[in-house]
C-alpha positions in Angstrom: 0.0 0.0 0.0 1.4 3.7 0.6 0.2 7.1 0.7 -0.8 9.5 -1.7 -2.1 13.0 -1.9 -5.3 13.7 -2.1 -7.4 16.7 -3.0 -11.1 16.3 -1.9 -14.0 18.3 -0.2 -13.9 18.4 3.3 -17.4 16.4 4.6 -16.7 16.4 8.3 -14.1 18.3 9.5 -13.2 18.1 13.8 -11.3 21.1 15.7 -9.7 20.2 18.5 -11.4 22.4 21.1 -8.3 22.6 23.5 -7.0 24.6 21.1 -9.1 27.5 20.6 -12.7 28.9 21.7 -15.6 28.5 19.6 -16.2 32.0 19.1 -12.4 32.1 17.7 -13.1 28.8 15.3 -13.6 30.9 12.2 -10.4 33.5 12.4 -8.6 30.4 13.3 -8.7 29.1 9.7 -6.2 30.6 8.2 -7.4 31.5 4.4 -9.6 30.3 1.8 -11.9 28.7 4.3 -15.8 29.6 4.6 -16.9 28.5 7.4 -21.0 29.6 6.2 -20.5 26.1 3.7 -20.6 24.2 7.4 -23.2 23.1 10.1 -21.1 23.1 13.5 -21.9 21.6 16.4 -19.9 19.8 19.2 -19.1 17.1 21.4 -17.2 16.8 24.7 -13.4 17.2 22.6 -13.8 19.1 19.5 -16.3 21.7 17.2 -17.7 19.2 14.3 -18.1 20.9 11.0 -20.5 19.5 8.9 -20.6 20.3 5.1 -24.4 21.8 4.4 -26.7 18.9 2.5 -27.8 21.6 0.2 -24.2 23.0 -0.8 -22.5 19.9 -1.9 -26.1 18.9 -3.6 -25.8 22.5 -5.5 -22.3 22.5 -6.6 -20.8 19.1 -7.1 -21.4 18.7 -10.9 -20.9 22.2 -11.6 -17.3 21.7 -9.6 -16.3 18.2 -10.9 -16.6 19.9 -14.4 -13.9 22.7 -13.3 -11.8 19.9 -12.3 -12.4 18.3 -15.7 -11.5 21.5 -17.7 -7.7 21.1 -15.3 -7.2 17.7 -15.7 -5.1 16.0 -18.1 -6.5 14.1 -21.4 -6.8 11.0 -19.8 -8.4 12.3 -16.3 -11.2 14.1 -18.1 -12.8 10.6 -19.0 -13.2 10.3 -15.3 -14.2 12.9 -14.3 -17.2 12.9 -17.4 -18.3 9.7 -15.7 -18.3 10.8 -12.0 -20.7 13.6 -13.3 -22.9 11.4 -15.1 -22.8 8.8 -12.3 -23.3 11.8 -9.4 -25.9 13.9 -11.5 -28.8 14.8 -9.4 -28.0 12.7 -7.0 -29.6 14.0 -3.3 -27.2 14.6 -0.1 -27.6 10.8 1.4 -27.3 9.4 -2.5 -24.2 10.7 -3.0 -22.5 10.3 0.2 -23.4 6.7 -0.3 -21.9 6.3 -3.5 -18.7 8.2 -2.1 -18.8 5.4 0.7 -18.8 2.4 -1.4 -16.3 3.8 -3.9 -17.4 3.0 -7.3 -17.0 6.4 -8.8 -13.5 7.3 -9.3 -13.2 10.8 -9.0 -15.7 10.7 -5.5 -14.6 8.2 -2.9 -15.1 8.7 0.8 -12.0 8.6 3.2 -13.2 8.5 6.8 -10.9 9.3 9.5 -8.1 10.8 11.0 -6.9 12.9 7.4 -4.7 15.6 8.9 -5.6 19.1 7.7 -4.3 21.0 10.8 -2.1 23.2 7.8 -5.5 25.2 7.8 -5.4 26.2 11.2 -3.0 29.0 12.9 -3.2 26.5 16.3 -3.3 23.3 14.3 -5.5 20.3 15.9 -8.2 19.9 12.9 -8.9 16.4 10.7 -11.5 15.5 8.8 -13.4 13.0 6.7 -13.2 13.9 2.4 -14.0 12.9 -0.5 -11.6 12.7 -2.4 -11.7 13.8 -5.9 -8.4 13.9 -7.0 -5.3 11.3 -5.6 -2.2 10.9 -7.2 1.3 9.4 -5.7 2.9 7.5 -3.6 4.0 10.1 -1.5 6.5 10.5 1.7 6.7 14.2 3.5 7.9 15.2 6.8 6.8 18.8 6.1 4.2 19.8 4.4 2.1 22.4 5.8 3.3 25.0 3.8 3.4 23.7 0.3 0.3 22.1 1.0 -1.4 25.4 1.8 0.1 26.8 -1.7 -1.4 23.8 -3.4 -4.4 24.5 -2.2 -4.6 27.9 -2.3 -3.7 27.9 -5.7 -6.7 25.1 -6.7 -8.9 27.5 -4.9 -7.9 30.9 -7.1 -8.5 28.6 -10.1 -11.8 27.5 -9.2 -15.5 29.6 -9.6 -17.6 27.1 -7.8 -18.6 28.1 -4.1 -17.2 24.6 -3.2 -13.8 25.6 -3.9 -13.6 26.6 -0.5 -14.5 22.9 1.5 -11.5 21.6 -0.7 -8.5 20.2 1.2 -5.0 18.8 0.5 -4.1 16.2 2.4 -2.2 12.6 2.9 -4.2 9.3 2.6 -3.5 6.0 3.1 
């Protein structure tokens, strides 16, 4: 096996509350981050952000065509699929396609992905879908080219979903 990097849209995303307040939890993200595209709530450890039902329902084709238009010649084929197979799909539909992972370009990766680069205090994971994986990868340090790689995905993208994207290790 190995690891690989992975840009995907942040589903679930957990804030370790030790290390900030929740009135703090939006200036903590450092930039490109809405939290408005997130439900929050809490539990005993961290703030849970949840991506809204309604935006990923509203944007995914629109933003899986973006990616298309960046991709090489033979990623655009998969990306043409995913669409087709993800077109008006509702909020449970496609997270359950994302779960069972038969659409390339939209598989769920549950825990523990590291994406404390977006936080000045670090402490923040999440759950993605990922929509775009290449490697086999090895970093020590990565914070900062991470946060250029995905800032500069983020300048090149229209769709409002642009901003649940994240770059992180899987595997």
């Amino acid at each position: 096996m190995g690891q690989y990097l992975s840009i995907g849209l942040a589903t679930k995303i957990y804030v370790e509350k030790d290390r900030l307040g929740k009135e703090d939890l939006e200036k903590a993200f450092i930039n490109n981050f809405k939290l408005s595209l997130y439900d929050v709530s809490e539990d005993e450890d961290c703030y849970i952000l949840n991506l809204k039902e309604e935006v990923l329902e509203n944007n995914l084709i629109e933003l899986l065509g973006e990616m298309e238009q960046k991709a090489t010649k033979s990623e655009k084929e998969k990306y043409i699929k995913a669409k087709k197979e993800l077109k008006g799909k509702n909020y449970k539909e496609l997270l359950d396609i994302a779960d069972k992972q038969s659409v390339y370009k939209f598989q769920l990766l549950k825990y523990g992905n590291d994406i404390s680069y977006m936080l000045e205090n670090g402490g923040a994971y999440c759950q993605i879908i990922s929509i775009e994986s290449d490697g086999k990868v090895y970093f020590e340090c990565y914070y900062d080219i991470f946060t250029f790689i995905r800032n500069s995905v983020i300048e090149s993208l229209n769709n409002e979903l642009k901003y649940a994207l994240v770059v992180t290790i899987i595997g």
